[in-house]
KELUM-763125 format. One record per residue (C-alpha): residue number from 0; x, y, z; residue in three letters. Coordinates in steps of 0.001 Angstrom, whole numbers, always signed. Example, Ala and Ser with C-alpha at 12.3 -4.5 7.8 and 13.67 -1.06 7.14 Angstrom:
seq | x | y | z | type
0 | +12300 | -4500 | +7800 | ALA
1 | +13670 | -1060 | +7140 | SER
% end
This chain:
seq | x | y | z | type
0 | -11708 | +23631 | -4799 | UNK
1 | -8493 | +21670 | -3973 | UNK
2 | -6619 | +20579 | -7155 | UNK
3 | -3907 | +17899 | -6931 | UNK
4 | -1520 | +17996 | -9910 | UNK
5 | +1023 | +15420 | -10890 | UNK
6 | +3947 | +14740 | -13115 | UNK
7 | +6253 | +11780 | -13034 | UNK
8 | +10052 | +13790 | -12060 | UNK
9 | +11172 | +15148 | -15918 | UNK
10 | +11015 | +19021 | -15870 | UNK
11 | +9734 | +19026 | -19697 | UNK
12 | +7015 | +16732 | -18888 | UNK
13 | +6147 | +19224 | -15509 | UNK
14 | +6367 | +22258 | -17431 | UNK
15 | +2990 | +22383 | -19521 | UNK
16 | +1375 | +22290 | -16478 | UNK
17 | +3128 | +25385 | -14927 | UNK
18 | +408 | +28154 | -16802 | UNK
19 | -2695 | +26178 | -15863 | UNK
20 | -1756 | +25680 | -12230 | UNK
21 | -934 | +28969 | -11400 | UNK
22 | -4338 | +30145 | -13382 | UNK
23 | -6083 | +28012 | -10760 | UNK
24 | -4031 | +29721 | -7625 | UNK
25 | -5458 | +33063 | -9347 | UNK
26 | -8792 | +32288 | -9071 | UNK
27 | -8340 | +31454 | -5268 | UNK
28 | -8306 | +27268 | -5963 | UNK
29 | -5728 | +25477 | -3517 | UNK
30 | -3128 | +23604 | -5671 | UNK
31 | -176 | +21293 | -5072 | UNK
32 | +2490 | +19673 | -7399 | UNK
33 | +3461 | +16082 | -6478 | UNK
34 | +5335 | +14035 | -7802 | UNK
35 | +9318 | +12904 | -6726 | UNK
36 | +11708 | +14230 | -5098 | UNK
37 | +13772 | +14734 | -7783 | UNK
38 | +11441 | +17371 | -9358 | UNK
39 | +11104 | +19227 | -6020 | UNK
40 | +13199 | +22199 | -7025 | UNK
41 | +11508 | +22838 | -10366 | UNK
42 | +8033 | +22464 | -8608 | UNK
43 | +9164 | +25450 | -5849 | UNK
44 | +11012 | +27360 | -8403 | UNK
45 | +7962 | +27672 | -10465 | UNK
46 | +6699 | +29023 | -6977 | UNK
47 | +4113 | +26200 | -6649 | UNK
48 | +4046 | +24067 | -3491 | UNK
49 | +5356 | +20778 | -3918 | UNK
50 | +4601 | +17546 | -2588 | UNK
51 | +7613 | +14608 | -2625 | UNK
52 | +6275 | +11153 | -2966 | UNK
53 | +8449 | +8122 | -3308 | UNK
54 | +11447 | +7443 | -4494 | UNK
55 | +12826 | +9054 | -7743 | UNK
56 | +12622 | +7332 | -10860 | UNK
57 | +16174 | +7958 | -11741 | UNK
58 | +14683 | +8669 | -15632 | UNK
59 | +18699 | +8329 | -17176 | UNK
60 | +19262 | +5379 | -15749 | UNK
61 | +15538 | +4325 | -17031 | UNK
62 | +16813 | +5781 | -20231 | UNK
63 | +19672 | +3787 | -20262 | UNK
64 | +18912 | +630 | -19305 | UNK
65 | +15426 | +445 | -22037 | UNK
66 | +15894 | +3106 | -24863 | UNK
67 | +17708 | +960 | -27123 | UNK
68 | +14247 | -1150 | -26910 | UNK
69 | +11880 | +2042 | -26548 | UNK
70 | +13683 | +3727 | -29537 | UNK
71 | +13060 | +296 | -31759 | UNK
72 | +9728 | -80 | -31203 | UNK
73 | +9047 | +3342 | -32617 | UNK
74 | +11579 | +2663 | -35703 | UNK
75 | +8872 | +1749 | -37754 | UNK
76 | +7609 | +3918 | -41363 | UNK
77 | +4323 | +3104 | -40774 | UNK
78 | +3914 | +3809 | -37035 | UNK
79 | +5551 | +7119 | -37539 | UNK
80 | +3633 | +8220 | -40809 | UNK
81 | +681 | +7345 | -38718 | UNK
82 | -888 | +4831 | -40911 | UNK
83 | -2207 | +3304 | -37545 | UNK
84 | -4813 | +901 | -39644 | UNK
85 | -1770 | -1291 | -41107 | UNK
86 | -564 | -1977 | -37130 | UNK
87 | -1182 | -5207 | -35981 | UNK
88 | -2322 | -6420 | -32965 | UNK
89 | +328 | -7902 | -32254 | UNK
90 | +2632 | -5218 | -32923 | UNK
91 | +349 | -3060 | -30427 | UNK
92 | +354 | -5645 | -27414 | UNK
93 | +4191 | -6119 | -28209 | UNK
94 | +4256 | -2476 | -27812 | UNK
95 | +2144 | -1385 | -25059 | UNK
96 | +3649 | -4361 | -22626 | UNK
97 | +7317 | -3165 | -23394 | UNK
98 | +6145 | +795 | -22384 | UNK
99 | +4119 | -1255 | -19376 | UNK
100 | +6938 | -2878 | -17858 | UNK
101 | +10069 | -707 | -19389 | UNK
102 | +8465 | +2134 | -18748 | UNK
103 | +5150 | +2681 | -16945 | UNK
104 | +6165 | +964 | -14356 | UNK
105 | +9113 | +2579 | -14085 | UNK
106 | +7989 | +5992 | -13617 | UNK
107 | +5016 | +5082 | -11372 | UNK
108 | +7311 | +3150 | -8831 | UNK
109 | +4965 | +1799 | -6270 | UNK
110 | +6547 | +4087 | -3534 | UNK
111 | +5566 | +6797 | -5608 | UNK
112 | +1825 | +5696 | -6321 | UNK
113 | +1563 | +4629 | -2205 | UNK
114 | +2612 | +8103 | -1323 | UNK
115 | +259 | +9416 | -3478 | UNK
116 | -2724 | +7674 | -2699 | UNK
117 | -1862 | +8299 | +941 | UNK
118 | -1642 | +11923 | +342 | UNK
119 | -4696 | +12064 | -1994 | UNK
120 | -7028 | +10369 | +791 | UNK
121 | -5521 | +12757 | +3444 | UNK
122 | -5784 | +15552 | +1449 | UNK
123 | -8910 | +15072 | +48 | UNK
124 | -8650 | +16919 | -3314 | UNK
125 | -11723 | +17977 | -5677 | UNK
126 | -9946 | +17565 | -9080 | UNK
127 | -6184 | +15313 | -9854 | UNK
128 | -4620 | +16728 | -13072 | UNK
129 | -2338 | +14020 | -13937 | UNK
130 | +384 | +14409 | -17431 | UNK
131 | -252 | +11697 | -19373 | UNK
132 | +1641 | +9151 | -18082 | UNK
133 | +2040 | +9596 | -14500 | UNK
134 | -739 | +6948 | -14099 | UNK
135 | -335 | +7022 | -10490 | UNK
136 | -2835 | +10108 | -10591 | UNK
137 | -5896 | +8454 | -12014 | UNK
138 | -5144 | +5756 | -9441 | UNK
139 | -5184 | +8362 | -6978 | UNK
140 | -8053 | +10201 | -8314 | UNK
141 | -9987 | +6992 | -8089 | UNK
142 | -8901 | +6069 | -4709 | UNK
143 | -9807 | +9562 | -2912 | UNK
144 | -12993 | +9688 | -5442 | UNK
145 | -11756 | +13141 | -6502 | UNK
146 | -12468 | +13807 | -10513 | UNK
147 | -9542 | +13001 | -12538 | UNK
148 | -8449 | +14582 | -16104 | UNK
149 | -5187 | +13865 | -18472 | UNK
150 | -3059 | +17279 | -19554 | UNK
151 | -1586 | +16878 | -23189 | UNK
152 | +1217 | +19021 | -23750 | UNK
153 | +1866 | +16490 | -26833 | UNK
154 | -663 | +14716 | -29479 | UNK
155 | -1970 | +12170 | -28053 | UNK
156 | -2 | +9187 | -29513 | UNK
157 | -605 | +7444 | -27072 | UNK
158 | -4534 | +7002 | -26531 | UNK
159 | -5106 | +6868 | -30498 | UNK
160 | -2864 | +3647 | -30532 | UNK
161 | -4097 | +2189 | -27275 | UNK
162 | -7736 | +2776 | -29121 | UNK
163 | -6811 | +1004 | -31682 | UNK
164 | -5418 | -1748 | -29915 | UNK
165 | -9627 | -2542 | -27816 | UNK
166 | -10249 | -2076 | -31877 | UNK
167 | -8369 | -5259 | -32266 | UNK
168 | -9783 | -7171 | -29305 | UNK
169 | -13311 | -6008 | -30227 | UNK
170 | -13069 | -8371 | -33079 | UNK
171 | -11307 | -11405 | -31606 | UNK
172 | -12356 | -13705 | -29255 | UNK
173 | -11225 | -12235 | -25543 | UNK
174 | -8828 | -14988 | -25266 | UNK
175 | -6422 | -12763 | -27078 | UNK
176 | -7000 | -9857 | -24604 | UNK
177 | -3627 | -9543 | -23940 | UNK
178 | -3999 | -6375 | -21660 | UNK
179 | -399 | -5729 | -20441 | UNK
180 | -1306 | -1956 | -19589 | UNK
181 | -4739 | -2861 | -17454 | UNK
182 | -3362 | -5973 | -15754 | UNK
183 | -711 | -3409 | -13942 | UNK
184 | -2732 | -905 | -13676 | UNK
185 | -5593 | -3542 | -11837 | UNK
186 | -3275 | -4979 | -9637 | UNK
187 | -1827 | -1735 | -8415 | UNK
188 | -5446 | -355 | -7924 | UNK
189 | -6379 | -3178 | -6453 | UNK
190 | -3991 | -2522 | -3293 | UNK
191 | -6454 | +212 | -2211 | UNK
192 | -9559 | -1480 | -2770 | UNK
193 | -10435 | -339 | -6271 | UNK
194 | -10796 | -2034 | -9658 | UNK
195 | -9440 | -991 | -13371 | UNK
196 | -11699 | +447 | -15934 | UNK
197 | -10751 | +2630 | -19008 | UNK
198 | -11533 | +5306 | -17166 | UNK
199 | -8049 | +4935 | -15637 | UNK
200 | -6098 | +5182 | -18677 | UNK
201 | -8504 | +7741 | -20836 | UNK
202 | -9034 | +10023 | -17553 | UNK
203 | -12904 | +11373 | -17391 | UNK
204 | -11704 | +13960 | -19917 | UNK
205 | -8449 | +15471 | -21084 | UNK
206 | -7154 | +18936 | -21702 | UNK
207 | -5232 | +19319 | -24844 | UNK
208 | -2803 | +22575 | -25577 | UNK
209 | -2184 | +21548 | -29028 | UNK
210 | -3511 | +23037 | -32087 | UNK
211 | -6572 | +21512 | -33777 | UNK
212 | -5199 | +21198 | -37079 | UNK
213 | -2386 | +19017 | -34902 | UNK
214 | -4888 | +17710 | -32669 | UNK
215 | -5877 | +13880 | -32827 | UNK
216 | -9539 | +13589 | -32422 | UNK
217 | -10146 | +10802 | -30653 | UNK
218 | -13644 | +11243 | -29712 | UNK
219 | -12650 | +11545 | -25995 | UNK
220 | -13638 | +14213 | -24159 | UNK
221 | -11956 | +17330 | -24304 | UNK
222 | -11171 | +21049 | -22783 | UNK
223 | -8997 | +22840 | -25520 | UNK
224 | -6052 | +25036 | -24083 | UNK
225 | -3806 | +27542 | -25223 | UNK
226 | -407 | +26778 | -25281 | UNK
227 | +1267 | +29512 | -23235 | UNK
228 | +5544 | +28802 | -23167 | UNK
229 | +7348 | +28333 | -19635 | UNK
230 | +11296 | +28241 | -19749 | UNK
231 | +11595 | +26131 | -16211 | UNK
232 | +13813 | +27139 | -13876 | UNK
233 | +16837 | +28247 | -15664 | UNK
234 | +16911 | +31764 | -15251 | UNK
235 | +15079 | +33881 | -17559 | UNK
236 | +17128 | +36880 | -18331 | UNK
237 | +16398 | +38958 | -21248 | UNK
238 | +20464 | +39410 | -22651 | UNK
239 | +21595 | +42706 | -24426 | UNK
240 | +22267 | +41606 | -27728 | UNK
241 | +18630 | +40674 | -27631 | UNK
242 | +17376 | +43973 | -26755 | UNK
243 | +17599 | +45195 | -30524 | UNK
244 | +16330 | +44031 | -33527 | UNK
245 | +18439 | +41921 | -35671 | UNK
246 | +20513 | +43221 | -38574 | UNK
247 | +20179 | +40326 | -40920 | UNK
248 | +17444 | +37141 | -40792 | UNK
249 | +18430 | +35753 | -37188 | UNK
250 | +17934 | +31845 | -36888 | UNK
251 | +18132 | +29905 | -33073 | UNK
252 | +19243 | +25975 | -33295 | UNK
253 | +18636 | +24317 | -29735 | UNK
254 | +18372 | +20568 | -28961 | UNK
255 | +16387 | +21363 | -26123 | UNK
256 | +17239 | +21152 | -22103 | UNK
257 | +15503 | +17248 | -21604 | UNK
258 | +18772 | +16214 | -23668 | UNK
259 | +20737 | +17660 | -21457 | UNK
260 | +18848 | +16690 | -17953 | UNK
261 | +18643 | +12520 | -19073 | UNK
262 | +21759 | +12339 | -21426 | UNK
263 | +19533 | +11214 | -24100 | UNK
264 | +20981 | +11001 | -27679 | UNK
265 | +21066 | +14318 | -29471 | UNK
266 | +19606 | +14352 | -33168 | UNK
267 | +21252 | +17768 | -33791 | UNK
268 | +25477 | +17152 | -34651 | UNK
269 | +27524 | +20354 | -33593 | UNK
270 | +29639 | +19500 | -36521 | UNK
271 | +26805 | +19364 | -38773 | UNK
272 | +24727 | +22154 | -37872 | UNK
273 | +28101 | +24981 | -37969 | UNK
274 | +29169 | +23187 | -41331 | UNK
275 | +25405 | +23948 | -42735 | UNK
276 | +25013 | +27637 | -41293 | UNK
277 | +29189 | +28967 | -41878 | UNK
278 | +28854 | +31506 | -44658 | UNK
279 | +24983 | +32108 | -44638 | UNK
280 | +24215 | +35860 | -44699 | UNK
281 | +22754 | +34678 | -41115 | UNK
282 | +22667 | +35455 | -37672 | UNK
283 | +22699 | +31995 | -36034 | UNK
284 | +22617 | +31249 | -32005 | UNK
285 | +22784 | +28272 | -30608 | UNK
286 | +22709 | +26732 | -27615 | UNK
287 | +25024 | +24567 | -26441 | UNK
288 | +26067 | +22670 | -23484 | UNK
289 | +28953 | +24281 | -21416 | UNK
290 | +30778 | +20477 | -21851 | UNK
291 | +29973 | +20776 | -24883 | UNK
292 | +31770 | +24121 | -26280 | UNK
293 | +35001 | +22667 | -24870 | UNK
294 | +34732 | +19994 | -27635 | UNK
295 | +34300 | +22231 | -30179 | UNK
296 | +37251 | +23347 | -32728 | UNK
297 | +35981 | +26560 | -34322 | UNK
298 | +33041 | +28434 | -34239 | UNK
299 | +31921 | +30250 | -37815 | UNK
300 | +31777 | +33877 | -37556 | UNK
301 | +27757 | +34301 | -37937 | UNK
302 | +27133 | +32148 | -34876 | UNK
303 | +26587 | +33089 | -31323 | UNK
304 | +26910 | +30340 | -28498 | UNK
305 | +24934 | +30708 | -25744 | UNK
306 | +23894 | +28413 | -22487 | UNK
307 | +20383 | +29273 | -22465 | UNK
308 | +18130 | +31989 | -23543 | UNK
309 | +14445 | +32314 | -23324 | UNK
310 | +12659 | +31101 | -26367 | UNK
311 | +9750 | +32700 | -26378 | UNK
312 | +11859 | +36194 | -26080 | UNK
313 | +14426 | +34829 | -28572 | UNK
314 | +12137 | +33305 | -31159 | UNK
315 | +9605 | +36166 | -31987 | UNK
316 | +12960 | +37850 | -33206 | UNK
317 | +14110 | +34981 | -35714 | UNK
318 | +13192 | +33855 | -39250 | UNK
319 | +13507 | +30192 | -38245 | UNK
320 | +14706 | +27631 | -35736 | UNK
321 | +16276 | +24014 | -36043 | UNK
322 | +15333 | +21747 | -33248 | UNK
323 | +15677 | +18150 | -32073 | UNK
324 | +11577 | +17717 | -32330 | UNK
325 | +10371 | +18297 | -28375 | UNK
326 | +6925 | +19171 | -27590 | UNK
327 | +8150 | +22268 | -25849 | UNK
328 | +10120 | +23976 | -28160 | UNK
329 | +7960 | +22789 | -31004 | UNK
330 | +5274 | +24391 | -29529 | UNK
331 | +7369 | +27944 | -28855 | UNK
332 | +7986 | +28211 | -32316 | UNK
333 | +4276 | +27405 | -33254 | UNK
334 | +3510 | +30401 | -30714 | UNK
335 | +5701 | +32782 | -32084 | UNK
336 | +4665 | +31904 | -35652 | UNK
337 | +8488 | +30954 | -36819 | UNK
338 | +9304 | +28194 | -39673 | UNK
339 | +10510 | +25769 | -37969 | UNK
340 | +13009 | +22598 | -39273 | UNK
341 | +12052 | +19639 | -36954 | UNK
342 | +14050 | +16598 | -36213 | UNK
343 | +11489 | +14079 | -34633 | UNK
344 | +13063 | +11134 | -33887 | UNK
345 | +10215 | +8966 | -31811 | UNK
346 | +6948 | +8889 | -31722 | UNK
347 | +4823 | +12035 | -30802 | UNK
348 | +7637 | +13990 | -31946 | UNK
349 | +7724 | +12338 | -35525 | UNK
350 | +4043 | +12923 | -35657 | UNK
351 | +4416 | +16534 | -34630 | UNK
352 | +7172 | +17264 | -37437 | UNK
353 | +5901 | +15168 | -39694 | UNK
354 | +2343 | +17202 | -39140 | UNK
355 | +4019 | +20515 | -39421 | UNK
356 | +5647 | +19922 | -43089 | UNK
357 | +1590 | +18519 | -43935 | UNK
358 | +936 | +22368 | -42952 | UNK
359 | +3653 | +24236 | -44779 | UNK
360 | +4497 | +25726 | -41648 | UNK
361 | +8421 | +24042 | -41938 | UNK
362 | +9977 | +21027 | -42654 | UNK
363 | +10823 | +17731 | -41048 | UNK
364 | +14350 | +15751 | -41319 | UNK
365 | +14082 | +11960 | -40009 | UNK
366 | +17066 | +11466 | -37261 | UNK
367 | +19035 | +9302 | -40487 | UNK
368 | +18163 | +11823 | -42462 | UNK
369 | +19856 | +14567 | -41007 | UNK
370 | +23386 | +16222 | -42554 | UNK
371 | +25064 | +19553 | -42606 | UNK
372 | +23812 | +19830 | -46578 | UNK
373 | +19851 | +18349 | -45576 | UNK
374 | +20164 | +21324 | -42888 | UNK
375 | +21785 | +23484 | -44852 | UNK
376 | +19231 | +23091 | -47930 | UNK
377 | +16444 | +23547 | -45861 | UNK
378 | +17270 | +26586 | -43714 | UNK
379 | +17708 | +28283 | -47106 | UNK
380 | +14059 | +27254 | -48214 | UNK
381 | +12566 | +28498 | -45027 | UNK
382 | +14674 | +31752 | -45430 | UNK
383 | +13961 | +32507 | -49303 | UNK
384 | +10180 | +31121 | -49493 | UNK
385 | +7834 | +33543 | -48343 | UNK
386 | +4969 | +30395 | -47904 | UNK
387 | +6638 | +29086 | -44822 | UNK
388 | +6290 | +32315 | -42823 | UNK
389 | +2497 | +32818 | -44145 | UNK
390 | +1495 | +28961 | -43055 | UNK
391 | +3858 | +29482 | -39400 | UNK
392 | +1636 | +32054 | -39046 | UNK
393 | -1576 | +30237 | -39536 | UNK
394 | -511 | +28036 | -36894 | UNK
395 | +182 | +31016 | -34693 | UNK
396 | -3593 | +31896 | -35522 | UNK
397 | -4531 | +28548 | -34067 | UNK
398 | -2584 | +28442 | -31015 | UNK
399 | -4051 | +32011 | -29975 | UNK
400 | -7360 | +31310 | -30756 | UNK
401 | -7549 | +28667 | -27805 | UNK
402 | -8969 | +29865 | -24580 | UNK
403 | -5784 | +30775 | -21935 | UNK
404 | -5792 | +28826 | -18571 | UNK
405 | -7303 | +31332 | -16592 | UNK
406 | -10594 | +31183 | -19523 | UNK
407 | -10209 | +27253 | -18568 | UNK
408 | -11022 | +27254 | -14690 | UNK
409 | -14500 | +28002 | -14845 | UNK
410 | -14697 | +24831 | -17255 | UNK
411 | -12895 | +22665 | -15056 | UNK
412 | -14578 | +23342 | -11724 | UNK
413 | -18141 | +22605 | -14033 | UNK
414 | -16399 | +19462 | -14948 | UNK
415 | -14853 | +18344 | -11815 | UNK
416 | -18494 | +18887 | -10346 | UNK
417 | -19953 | +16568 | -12375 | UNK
418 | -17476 | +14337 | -12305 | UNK
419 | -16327 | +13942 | -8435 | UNK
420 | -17422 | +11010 | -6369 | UNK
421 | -16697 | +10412 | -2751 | UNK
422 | -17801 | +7293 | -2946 | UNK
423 | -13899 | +6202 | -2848 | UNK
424 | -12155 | +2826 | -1708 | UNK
425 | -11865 | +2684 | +2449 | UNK
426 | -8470 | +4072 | +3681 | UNK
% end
């Protein structure tokens, strides 16, 4: 079958979708990448084939122009601690029609989504795997009537509040139906002919790569994943002094690489973290920015710096990791089975550390919550208390339970039968 997969142009939003795509090349399905051209590069240097559409998003200038807003609307104790029933609705249409226009629409620029549908109808593909907000591939599913499906690399934050939300109009009268979401999503389907459902925003199912004790049931349907780590296209380069075992309990601290691609705020202070780790009986590497060694002062003796270095070679060799809270590196160190200190700052990410301390399988530090002693006090926890390692590895246990992508094909081409209809919108 011909599979279409697509990913608004962010590398750590491309990069869970790297395992399953080439697990469908394997088993002889034809499979392009689109998305734009700013993504290009990553798309060919995971050795997929790419397809540019549209104009790129420019995501840090996106990032700078609405994150002040985006960040504010997720500053909120009981959004983040997930106690979803004391949300109002009119906190949730406030909500979803600031992502809709500040963001959404953003990301699915409209030269994007026509280049997409055009390709989709030329094309002709079987299946559209779309990540979980690059709308434009439902609307391109639904326009080439190929079967459609969501990829979560991340809990998904984002259908449990949007279900929530119909929750809210299902017992007012429809004059509140406020739909900021579906009204952009109708009138941009309705330029090729077709009309919004939910089907647009849910996808006909969803595959989900998180673990089920982290997994939101949501009563949609769903293909469970594995979780299977991709570094992107930084090289991956197994380093000497990571050949050998360590000496003492090594630990990695990494604010991840979509801080550096965007220029998004970092939760993780230099300052703080070599303040917290100077004088443990530690190994300690971190990763940090090449502009960002030249602004640092001193380095302790028990700390390596390094640019990059491939997590899921580095972190089955460590006793713990501090991290700014991203779905990729979270889900590394839930891999490898390492304690993990989480610094979740917005919203799947605060759900995801806040989850993890639930477990016992680390801890989670709010962004304002965050100092060289917090850090410092809690590395030496994970280090000292056996329970940490025993729960990591639980959720190790849970991750490798889940069938691989290539166990997932079969699945998806039973699904995508089903599910396909060629009874699309006229070119």
């Amino acid at each position: 079958m011909r599979v279409l997969m697509t990913s608004f142009a962010e590398q750590s939003h491309f990069s869970g979708s790297v395992p399953l795509a080439w697990a469908l090349r394997t088993a002889g399905h034809e499979v392009r990448i689109a998305s734009q051209p700013a993504l290009t590069a990553a798309i060919t240097g995971a050795g997929l084939t790419a397809v540019p559409v549209g104009e790129d998003p420019a995501l840090h200038t996106v990032l700078g122009a609405v994150g002040g807003p985006m960040m504010a609307l997720h500053d909120r104790p009981d959004y983040l601690e997930r106690r979803h029933d004391q949300l109002s609705r009119d906190f949730l249409m406030g909500h979803e029609a600031v992502m809709t226009s500040l963001f959404y629409s953003w990301i699915n620029n409209e030269s994007m989504v026509d280049e997409l549908v055009s390709f989709a109808r030329e094309w002709r593909p079987d299946l559209v795997i779309w990540e979980p907000f690059t709308f434009a591939g439902a609307v391109a599913a639904r326009a080439s009537g190929a079967a459609h499906a969501r990829l979560l690399s991340f809990p998904d934050m984002f259908m449990s509040t949007r279900r929530l939300l119909r929750k809210h109009w299902e017992r007012g009268p429809e004059s509140e139906h406020d739909d900021a979401l579906g009204e952009w999503l109708g009138l941009t389907l309705d330029r090729y002919g077709c009309v919004f459902d939910e089907e647009v925003v849910t996808g006909q199912w969803s595959i989900d790569q998180m673990p089920p004790s982290v997994r939101l049931s949501l009563g949609q349907p769903l293909v469970p994943m594995r979780y299977i780590p991709y570094n992107g296209q930084v090289p991956t380069v197994v380093p000497p002094w990571l050949r050998s075992a360590p000496t003492r309990p090594r630990i990695c601290v990494t604010a991840g690489m979509t801080t550096r691609n965007t220029g998004a705020p970092s939760t993780l202070s230099v300052d703080d973290v070599f303040e917290a780790v100077s004088g443990l009986d530690a190994e300690v590497v971190a990763t940090v920015d090449p502009s960002e060694r030249e602004l640092i002062s001193s380095v302790p003796d028990n700390v390596r710096l390094v640019d990059h270095v491939p997590l899921d070679v580095l972190l089955p060799t460590c006793a713990a990791i501090v991290h700014h809270g991203g779905a990729g590196t979270w889900a590394t160190a839930a891999a490898c089975g390492v304690p993990q200190i989480s610094l979740g700052r917005v919203w799947d990410a605060v759900y995801r550390s806040q989850r993890l301390a639930e477990l016992g399988a680390g801890l989670f530090l709010p962004a304002g919550g965050v100092s060289a002693e917090s850090l410092r006090s809690g590395l030496l926890r994970l280090l000292k208390e056996p329970e940490f390692r025993l729960r990591a590895q639980a959720l190790q246990a849970e991750v490798s339970a889940a069938p691989h992508p290539n166990e997932v094909v079969d699945v998806l081409e039973r699904l995508t039968a089903r599910h396909r209809s060629r009874a699309a919108a006229p070119a």
